[in-house]
Each structure stands twice: as C-alpha cells, then as structure tokens.
gemmi code that builds the backbone of each chain (N, CA, C; Angstrom):
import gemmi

chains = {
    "A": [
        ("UNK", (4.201, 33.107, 60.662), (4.584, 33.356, 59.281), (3.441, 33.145, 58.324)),
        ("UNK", (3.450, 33.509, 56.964), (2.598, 33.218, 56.007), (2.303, 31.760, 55.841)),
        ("UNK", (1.155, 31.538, 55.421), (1.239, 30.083, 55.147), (0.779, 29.763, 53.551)),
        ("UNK", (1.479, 29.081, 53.172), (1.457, 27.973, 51.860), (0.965, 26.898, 51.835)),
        ("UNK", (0.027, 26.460, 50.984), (-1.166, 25.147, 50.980), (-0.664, 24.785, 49.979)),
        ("UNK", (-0.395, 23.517, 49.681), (-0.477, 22.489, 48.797), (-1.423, 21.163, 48.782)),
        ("UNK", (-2.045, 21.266, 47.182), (-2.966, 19.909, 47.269), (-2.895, 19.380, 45.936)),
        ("UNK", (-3.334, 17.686, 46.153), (-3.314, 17.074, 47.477), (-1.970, 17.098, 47.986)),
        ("UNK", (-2.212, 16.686, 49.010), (-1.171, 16.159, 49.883), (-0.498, 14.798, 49.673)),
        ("UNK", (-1.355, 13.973, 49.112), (-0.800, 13.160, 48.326), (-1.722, 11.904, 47.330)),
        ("UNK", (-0.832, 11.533, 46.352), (-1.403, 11.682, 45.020), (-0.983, 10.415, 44.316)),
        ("UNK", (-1.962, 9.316, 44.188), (-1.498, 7.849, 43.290), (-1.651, 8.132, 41.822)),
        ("UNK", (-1.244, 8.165, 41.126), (-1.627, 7.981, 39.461), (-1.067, 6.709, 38.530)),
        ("UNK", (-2.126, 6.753, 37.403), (-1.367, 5.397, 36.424), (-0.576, 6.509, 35.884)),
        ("UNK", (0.537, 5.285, 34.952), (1.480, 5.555, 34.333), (0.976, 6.388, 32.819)),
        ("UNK", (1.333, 7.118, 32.555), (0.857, 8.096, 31.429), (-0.367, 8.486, 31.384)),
        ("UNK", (-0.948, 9.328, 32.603), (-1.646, 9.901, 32.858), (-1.060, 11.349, 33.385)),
        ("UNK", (-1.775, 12.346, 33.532), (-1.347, 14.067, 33.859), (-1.909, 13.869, 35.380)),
        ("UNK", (-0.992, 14.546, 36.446), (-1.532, 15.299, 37.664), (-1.597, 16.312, 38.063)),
        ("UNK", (-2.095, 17.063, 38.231), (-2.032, 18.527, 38.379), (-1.817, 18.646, 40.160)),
        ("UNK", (-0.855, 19.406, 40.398), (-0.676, 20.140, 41.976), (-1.077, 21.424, 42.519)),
        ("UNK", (-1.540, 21.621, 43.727), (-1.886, 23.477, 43.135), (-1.025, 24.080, 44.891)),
        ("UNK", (-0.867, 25.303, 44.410), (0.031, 25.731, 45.228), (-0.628, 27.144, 45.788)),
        ("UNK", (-0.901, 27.368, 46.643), (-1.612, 28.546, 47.036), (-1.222, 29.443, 48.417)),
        ("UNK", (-0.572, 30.688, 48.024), (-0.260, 31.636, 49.225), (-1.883, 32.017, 49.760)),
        ("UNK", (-2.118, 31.412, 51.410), (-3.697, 31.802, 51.860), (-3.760, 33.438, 52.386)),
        ("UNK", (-2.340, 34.017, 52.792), (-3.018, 35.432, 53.526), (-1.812, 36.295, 52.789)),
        ("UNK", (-1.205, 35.706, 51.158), (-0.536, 37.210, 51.229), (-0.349, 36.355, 49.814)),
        ("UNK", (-0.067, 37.998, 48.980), (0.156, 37.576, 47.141), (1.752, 37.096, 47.399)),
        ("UNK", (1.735, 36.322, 46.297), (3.229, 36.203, 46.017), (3.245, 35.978, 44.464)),
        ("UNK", (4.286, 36.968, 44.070), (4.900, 37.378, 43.351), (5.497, 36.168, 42.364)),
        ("UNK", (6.230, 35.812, 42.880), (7.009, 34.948, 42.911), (6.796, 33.146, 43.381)),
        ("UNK", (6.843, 31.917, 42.897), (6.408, 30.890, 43.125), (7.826, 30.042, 42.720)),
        ("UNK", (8.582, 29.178, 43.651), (8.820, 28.289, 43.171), (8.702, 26.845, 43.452)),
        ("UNK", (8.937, 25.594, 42.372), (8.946, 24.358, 42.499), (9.999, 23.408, 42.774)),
        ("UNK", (10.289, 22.407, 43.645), (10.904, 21.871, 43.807), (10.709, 20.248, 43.743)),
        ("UNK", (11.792, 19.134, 43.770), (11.303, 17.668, 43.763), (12.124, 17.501, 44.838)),
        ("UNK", (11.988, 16.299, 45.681), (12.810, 15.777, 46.365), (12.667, 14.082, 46.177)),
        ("UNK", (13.863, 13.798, 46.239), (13.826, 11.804, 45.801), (14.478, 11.663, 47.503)),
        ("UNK", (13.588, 10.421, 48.091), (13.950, 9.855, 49.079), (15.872, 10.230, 49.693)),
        ("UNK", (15.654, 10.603, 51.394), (16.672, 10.945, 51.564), (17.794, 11.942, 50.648)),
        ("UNK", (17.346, 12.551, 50.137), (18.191, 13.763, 49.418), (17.497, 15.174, 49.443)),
        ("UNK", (18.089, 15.662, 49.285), (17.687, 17.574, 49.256), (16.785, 18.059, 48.317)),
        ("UNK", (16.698, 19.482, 48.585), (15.146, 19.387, 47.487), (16.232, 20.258, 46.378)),
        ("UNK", (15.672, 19.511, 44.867), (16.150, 20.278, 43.995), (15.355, 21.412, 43.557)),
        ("UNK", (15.833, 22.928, 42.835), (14.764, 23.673, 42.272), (14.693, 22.694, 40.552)),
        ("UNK", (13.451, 22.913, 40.253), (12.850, 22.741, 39.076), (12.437, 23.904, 38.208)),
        ("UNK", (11.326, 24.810, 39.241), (11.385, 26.015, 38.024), (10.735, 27.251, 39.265)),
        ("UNK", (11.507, 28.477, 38.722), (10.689, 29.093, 39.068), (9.564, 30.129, 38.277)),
        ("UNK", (8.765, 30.621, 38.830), (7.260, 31.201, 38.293), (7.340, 32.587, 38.689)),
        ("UNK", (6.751, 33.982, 37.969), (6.305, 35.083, 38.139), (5.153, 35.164, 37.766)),
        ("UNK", (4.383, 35.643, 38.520), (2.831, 36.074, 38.240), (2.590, 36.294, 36.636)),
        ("UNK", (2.115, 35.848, 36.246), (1.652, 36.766, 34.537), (2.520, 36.324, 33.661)),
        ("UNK", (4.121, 35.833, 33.855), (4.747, 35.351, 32.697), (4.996, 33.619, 32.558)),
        ("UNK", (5.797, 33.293, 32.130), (6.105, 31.943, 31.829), (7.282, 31.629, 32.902)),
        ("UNK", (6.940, 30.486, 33.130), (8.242, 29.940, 34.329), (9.436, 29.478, 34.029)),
        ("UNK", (10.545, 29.783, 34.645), (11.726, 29.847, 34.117), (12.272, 28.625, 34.834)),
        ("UNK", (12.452, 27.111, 33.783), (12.721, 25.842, 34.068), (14.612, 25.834, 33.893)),
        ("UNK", (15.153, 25.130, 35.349), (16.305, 24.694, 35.333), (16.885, 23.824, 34.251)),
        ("UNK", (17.830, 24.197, 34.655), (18.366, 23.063, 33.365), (18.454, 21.336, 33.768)),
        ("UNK", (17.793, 21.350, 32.559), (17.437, 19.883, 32.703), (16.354, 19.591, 32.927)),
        ("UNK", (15.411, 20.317, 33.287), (14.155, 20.143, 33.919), (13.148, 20.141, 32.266)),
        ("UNK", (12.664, 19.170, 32.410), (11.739, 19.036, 30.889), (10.753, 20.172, 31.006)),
        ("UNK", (10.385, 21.272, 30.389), (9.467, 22.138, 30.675), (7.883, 21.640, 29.711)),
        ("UNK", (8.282, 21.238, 28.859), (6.966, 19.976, 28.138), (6.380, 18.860, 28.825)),
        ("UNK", (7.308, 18.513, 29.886), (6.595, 17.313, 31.298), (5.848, 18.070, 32.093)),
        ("UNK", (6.780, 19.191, 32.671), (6.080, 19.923, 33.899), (5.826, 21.256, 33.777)),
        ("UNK", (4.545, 21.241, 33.233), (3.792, 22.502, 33.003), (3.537, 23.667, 34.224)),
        ("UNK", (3.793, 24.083, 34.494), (3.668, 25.341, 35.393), (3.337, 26.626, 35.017)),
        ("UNK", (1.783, 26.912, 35.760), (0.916, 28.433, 35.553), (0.448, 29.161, 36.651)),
        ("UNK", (0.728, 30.331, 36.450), (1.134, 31.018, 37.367), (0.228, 32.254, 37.093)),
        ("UNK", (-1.148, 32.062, 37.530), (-2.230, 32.981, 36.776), (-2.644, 33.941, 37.797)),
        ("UNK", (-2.310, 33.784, 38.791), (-2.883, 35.159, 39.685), (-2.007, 34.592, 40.732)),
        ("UNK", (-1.823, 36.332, 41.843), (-1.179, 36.597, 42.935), (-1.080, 35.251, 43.474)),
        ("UNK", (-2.325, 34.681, 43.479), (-2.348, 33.403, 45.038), (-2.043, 31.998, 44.563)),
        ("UNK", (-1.994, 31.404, 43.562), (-2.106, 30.674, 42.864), (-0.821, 30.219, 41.688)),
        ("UNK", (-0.106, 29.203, 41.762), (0.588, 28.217, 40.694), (0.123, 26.975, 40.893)),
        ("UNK", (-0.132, 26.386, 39.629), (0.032, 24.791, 40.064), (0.878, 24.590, 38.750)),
        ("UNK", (1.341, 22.830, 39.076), (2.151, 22.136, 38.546), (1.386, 21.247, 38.087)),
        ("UNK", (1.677, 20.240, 36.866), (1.140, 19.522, 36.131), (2.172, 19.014, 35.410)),
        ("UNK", (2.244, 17.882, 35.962), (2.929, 16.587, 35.871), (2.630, 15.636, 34.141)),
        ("UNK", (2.864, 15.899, 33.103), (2.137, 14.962, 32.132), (2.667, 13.762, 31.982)),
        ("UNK", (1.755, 13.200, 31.032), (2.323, 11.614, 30.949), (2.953, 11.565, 32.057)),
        ("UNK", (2.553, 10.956, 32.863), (3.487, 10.687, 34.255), (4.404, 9.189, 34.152)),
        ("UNK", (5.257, 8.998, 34.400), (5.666, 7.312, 34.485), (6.769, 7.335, 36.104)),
        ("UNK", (6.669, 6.007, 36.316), (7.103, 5.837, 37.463), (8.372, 6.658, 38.281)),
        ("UNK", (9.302, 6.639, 37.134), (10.652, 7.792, 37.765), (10.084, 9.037, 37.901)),
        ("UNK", (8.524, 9.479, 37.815), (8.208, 10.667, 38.277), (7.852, 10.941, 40.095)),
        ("UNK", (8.056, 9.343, 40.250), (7.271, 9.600, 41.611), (8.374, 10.345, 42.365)),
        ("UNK", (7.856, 11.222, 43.584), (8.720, 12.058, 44.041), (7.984, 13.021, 45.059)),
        ("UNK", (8.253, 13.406, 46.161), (8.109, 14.949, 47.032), (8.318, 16.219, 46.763)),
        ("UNK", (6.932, 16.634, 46.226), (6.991, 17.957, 45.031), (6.534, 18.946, 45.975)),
        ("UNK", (7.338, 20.491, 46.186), (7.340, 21.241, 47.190), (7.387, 22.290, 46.235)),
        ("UNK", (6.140, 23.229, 46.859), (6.317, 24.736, 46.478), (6.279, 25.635, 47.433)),
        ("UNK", (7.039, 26.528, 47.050), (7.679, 27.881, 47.778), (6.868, 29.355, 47.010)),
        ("UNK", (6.251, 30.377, 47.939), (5.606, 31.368, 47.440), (6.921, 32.614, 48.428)),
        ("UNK", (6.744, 33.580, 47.304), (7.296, 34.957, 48.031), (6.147, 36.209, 47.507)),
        ("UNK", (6.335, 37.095, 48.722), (5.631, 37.883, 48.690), (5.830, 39.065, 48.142)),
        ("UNK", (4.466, 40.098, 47.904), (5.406, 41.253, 47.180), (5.972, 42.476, 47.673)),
        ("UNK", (6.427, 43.642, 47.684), (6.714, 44.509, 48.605), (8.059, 44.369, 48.778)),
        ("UNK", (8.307, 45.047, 50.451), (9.587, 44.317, 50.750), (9.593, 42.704, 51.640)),
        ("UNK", (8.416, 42.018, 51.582), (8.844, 40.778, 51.843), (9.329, 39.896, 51.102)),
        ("UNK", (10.874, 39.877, 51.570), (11.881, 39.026, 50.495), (11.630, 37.639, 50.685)),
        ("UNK", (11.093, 37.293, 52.185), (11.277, 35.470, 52.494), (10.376, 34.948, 51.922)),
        ("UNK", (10.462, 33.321, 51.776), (10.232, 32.363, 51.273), (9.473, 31.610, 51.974)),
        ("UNK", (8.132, 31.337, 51.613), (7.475, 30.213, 52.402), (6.968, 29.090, 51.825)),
        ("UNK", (7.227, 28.226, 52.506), (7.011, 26.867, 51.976), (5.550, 26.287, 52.290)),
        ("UNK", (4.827, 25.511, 51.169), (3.655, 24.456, 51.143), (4.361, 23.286, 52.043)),
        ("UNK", (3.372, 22.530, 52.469), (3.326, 21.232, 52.899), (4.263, 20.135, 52.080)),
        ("UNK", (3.916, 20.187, 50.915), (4.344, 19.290, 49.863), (3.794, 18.156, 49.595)),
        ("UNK", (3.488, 17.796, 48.190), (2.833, 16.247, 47.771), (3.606, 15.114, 47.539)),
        ("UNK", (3.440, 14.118, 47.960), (3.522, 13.114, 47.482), (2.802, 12.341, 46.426)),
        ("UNK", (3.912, 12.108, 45.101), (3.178, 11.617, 44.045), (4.230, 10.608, 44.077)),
        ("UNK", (3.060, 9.348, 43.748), (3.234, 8.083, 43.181), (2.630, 7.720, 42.027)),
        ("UNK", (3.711, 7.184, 40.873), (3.195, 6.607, 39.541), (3.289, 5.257, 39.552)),
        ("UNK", (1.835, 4.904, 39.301), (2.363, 3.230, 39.756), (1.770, 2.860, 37.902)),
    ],
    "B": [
        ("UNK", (24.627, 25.344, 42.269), (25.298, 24.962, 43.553), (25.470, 25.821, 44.878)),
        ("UNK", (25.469, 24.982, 46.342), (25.348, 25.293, 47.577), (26.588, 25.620, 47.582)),
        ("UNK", (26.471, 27.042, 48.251), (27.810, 27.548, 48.790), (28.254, 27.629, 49.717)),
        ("UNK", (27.520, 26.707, 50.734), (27.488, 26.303, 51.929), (27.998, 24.850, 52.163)),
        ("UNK", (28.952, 24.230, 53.685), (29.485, 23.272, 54.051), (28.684, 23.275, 55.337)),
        ("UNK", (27.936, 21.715, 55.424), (27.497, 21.600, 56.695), (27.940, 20.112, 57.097)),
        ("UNK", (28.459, 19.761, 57.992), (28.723, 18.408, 58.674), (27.066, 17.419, 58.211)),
        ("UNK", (27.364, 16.179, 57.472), (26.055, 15.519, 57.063), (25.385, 15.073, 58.690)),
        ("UNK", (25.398, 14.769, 60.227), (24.700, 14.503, 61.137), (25.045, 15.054, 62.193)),
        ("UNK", (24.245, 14.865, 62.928), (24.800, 15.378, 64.865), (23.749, 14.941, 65.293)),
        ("UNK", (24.101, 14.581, 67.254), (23.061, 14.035, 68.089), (23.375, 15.032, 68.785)),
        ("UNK", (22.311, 15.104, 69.508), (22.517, 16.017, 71.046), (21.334, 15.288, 71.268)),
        ("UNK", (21.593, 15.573, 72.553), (20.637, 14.961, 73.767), (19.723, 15.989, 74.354)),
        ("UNK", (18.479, 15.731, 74.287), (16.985, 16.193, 74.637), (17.617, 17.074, 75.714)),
        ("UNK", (17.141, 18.489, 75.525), (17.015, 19.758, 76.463), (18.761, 20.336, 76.825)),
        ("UNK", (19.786, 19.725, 75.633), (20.445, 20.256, 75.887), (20.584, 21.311, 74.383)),
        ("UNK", (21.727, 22.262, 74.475), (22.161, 23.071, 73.357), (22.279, 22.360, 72.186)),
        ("UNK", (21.455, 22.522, 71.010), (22.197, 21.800, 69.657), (22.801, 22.969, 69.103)),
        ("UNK", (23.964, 22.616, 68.566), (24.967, 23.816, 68.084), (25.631, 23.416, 66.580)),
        ("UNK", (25.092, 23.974, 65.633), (24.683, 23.452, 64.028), (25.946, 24.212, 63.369)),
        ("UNK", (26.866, 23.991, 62.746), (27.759, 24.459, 62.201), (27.683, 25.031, 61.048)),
        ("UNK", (27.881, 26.043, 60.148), (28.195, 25.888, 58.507), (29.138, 27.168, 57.828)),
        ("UNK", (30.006, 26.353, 56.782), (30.795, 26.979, 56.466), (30.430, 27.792, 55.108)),
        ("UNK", (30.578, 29.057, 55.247), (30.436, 29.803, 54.003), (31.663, 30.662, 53.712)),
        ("UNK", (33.021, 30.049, 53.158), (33.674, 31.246, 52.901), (33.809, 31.834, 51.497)),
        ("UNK", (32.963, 31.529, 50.862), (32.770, 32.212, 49.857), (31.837, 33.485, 49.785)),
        ("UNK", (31.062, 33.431, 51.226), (30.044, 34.745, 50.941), (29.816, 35.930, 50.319)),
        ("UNK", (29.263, 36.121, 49.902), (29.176, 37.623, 49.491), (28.750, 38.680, 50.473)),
        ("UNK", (29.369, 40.078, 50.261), (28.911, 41.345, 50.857), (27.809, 41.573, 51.177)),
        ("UNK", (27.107, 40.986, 50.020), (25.168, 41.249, 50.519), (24.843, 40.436, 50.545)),
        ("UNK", (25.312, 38.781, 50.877), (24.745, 37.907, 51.241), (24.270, 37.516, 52.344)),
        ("UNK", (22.981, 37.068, 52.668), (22.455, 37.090, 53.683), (22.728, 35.474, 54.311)),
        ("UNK", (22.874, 35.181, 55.197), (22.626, 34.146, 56.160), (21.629, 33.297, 56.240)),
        ("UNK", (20.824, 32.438, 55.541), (19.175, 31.501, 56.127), (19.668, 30.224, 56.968)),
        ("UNK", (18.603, 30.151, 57.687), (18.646, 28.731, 58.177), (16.894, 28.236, 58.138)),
        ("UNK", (16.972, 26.936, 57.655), (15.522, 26.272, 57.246), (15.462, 24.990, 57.916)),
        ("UNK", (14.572, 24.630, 58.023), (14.678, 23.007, 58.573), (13.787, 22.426, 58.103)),
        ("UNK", (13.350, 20.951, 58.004), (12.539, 19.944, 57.141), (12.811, 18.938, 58.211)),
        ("UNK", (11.327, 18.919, 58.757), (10.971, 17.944, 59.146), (10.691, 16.745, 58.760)),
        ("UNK", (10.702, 15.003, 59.107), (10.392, 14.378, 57.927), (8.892, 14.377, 56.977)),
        ("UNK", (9.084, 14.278, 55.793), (7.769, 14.506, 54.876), (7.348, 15.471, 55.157)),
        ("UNK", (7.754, 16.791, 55.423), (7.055, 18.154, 55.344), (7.920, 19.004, 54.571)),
        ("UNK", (7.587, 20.185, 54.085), (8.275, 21.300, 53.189), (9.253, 22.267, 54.402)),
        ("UNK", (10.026, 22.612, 53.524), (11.000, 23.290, 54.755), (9.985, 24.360, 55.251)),
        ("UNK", (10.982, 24.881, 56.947), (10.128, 25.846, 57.522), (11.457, 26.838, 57.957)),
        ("UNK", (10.903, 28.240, 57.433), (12.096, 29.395, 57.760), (12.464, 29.285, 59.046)),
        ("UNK", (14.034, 29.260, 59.692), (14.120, 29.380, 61.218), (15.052, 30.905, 61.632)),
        ("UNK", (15.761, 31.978, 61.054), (16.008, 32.580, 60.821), (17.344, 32.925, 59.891)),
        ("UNK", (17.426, 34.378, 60.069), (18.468, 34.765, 59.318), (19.414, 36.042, 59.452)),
        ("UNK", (20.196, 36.199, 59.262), (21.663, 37.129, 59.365), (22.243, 37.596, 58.186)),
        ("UNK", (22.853, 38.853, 58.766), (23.925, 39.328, 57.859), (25.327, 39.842, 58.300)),
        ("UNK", (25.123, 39.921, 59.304), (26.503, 40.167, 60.512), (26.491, 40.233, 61.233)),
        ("UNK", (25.672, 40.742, 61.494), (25.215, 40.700, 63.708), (24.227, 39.087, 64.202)),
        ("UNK", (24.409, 39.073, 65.416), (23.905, 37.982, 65.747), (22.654, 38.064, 65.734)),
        ("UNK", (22.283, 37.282, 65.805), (20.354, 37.312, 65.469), (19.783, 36.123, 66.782)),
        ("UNK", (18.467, 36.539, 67.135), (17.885, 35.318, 68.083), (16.427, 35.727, 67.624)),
        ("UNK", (15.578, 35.111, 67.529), (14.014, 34.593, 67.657), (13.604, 33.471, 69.035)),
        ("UNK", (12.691, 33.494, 68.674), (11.395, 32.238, 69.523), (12.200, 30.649, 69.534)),
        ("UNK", (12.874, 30.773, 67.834), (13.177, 29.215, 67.948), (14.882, 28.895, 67.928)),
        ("UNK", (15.386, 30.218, 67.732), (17.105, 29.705, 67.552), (17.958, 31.097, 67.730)),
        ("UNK", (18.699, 31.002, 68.119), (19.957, 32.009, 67.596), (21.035, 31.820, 66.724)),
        ("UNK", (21.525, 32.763, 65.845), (22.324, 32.381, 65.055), (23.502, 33.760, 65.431)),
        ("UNK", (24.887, 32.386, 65.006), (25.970, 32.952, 65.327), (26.606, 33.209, 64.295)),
        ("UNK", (26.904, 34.796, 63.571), (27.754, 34.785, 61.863), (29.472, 35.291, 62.945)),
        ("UNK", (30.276, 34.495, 62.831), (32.118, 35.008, 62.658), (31.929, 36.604, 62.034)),
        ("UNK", (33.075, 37.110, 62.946), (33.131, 38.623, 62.469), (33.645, 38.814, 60.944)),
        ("UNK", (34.209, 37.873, 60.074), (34.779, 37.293, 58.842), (33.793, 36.836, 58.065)),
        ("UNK", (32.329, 36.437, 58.482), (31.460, 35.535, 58.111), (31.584, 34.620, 57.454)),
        ("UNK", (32.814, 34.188, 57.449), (33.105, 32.694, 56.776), (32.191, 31.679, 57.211)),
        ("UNK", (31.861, 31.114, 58.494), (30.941, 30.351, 59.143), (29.979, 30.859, 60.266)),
        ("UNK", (29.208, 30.179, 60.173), (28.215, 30.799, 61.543), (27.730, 29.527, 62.339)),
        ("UNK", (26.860, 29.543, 62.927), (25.989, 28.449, 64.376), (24.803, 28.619, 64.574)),
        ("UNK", (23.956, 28.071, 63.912), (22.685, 28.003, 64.557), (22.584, 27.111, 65.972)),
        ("UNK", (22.110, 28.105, 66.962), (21.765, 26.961, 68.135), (20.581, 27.267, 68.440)),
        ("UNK", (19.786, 26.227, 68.783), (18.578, 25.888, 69.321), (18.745, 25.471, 70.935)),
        ("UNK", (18.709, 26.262, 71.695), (18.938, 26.787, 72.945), (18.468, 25.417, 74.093)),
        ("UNK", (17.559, 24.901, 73.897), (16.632, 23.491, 74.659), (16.122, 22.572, 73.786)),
        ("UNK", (16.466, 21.834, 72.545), (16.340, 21.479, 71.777), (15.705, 20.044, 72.634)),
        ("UNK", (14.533, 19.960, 71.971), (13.389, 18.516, 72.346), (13.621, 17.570, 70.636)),
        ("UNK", (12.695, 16.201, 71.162), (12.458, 15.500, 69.962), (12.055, 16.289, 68.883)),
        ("UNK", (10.787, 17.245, 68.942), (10.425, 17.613, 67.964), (11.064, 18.843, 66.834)),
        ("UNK", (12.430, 18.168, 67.917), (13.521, 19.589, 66.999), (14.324, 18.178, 65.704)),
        ("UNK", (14.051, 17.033, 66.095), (14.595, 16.148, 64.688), (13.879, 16.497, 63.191)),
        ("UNK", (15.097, 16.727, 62.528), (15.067, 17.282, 61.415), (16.497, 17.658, 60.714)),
        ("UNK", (16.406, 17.919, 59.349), (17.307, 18.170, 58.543), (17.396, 19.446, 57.850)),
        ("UNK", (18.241, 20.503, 58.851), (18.727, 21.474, 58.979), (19.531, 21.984, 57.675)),
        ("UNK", (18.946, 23.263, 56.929), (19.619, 23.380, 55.731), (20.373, 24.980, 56.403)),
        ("UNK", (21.827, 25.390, 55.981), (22.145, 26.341, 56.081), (22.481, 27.319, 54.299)),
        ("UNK", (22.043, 28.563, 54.214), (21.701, 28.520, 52.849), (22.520, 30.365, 52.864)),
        ("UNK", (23.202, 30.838, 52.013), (23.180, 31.667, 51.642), (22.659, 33.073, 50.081)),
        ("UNK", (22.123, 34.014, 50.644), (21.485, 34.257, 49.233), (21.447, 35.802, 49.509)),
        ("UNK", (21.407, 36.377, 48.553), (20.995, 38.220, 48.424), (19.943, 38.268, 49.124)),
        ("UNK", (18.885, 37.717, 48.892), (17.823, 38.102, 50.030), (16.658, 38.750, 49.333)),
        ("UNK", (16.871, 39.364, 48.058), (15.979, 40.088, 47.399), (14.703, 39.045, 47.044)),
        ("UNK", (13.679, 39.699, 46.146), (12.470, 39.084, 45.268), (13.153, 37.756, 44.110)),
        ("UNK", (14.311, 38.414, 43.700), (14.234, 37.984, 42.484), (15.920, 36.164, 42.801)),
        ("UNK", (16.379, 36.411, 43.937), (16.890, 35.348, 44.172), (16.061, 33.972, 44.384)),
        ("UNK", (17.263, 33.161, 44.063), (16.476, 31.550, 44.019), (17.077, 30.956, 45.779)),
        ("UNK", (16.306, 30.225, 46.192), (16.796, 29.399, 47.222), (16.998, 28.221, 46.759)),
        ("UNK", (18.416, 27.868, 46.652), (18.916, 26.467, 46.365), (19.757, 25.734, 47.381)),
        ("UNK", (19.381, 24.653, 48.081), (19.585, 23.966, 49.084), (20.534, 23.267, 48.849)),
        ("UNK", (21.017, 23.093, 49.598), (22.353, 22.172, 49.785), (21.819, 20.588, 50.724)),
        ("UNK", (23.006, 19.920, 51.216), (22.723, 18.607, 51.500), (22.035, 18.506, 53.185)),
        ("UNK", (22.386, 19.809, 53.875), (21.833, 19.858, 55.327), (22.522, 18.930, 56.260)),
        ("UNK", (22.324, 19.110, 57.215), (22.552, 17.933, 58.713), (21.192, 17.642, 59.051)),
        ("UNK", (21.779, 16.715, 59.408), (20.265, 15.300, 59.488), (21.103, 15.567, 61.145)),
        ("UNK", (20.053, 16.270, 62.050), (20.049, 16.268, 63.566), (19.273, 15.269, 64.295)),
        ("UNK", (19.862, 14.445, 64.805), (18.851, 13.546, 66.005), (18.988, 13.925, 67.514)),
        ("UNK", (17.539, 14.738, 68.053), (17.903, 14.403, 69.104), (17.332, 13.056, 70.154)),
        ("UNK", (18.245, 13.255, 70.766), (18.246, 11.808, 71.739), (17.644, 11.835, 73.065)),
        ("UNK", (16.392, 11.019, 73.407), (15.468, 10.929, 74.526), (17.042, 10.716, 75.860)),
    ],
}
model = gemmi.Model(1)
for chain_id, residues in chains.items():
    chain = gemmi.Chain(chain_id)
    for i, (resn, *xyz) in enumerate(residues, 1):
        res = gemmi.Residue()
        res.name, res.seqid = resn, gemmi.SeqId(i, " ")
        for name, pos in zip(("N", "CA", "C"), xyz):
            atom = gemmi.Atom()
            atom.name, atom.element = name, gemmi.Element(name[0])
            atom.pos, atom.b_iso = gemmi.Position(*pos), 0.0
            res.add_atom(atom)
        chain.add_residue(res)
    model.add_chain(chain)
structure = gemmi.Structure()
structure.add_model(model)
structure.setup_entities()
C-alpha cells in the first residue's frame, strides 16, 4: 500500500509553547488529508479534515485557533499545536487519500506529544 | 457517530481462526464495508473491504450477510502479531467521505 510518514514520531514540549507535526504522502498525492487525536485506550477521534489549496474543515468542537492545519501541496499537511498545555498531550494520527479513483485511506505512523 | 456494533474483546488462540464480528444494520446501499486494525502505538493499517460479495486478500477474508446487516472478518492463522484493535467501519467509499471510527475489539491472541 501507499505509505504515510509522520514526524516526529515523538515529541516533549513546555507548556505554552507551539509544535508543529508534518504529515507526508511519500509515493502518491493526496488530495485529501485528515487529522486525528487519540487519548490513552480509546479510539481515534477526527479533528479536521484538509483539501489541498483550501482551509481545513475542523469538527465540532475542535478549536481551529489551537490547531492550525496547512495543507500547501499534494504531499504535504502539517499540524501545529499552539500554546500547547498539558491536556494537549495525546496520539496525533494523520490519514492521506489519493487522487483519481483511489478512494482509500492511508495512515502515518503517528506522534506522540507530551506537554509537560 | 459509528454505525457500526463490535463486541469490545476476543481471544483466540495462536494459529487458530479469529472470527471478528460487526453489526451494521443501518447500512446504506452504497455503503461500503472497511476493516482497519491498530496495532499498539501505531496508526491504523487498511485490512480490507466489501460491498456484498465476499472478499479475501493476503491478510483476511471478509464475510458481508446477504442482508448486510453484519459481516466477519477472519484472519485465517492468526499469530501474536495479529494483537490489535480491530475497527469495523462503514462509509461511501468516495474522495470526499470521512473515516470515523468507532470503539473496535481489542483481540488477544493467546501463545
């Protein structure tokens, strides 16, 4: 299958400081990008998803002024975490789709961020 | 929200059939069938997918009811490195759908 890179892999920060994540389809564009969190033992929630060239379309509830998401070319979103504080820490997973008729979904590795 | 019902655990025992349950009777006509799995601390990984006929790959077969209310993923010789938390997911399938996960089965298998 395609593969999805995420970096880092994982990530300490102080408390009200920005982290940036980057999310990268290596052998095929995608169109399409989305973000997810996961909190210990639970499922991954969506947060937002991304189209190439426009603005990312944040769930509800999801602060879109915390978590900045850009989505500037085919291969490429990252996430950016601001002011970070501790209830940010979490297993942040991105998903790329491709363009054409490849409808599926491939998943990054995913980071681990800690706000200490 | 998941429009999918999956039992929260199951064991099976190393090199035998794991046989993964999930209920969708709400499906839609053009809804497609996924099955994903998440290993611990890794991002999910596609394992396949359906729309009415049975389907098999490299790593599983999946079983959709002629009703498609529920289907079966089985993993045919399932080893340790099949532990993981199995999401069953339904969706259109297109560009512009979201994949939103539900709670999964947390599978152990057993040496």
């Amino acid at each position: 299958g395609a593969v999805v890179s995420q970096h880092p892999s994982r990530v300490i920060c102080k408390s009200g400081t920005s982290v940036k994540i980057e999310c990268r389809s290596l052998d095929f564009q995608a169109t399409t990008m989305f973000w997810y969190r996961q909190f210990p033992k639970k499922s991954l929630m969506l947060m937002a998803t991304s189209n190439e060239g426009s603005k990312a379309t944040y769930e509800q509830g999801v602060e879109k002024d915390k978590f900045l998401i850009n989505h500037a070319s085919l291969t490429l979103s990252t996430l950016t975490v601001t002011s970070a504080h501790p209830e940010d820490s979490s297993f942040y997973i991105c998903s790329a789709r491709g363009t054409g008729g490849l409808t599926e979904a491939f998943f990054g590795q995913g980071t681990r961020l800690t706000v200490v | 929200d998941a429009k999918t019902t999956q039992p929260p655990s199951m064991d099976c025992a190393e090199g035998r059939a794991a046989n993964l349950p999930c209920n969708h009777s709400t499906i839609s006509g053009n809804e497609y069938v996924y099955w994903y799995r998440q290993i611990h601390s890794q991002g999910p990984q596609y394992i396949i997918h359906g729309l009415k006929n049975n389907e098999t790959n490299e790593m599983a077969s999946l079983i959709i009811t002629e009703d498609r209310k529920s289907s079966t993923l089985i993993l045919p010789h399932a080893t340790l490195r099949d532990t993981a938390v199995y999401y069953c997911i339904v969706r259109v399938g297109n560009r512009d759908d979201k994949i939103i996960f539900g709670k999964g089965t947390r599978l152990h298998i057993l040496p």
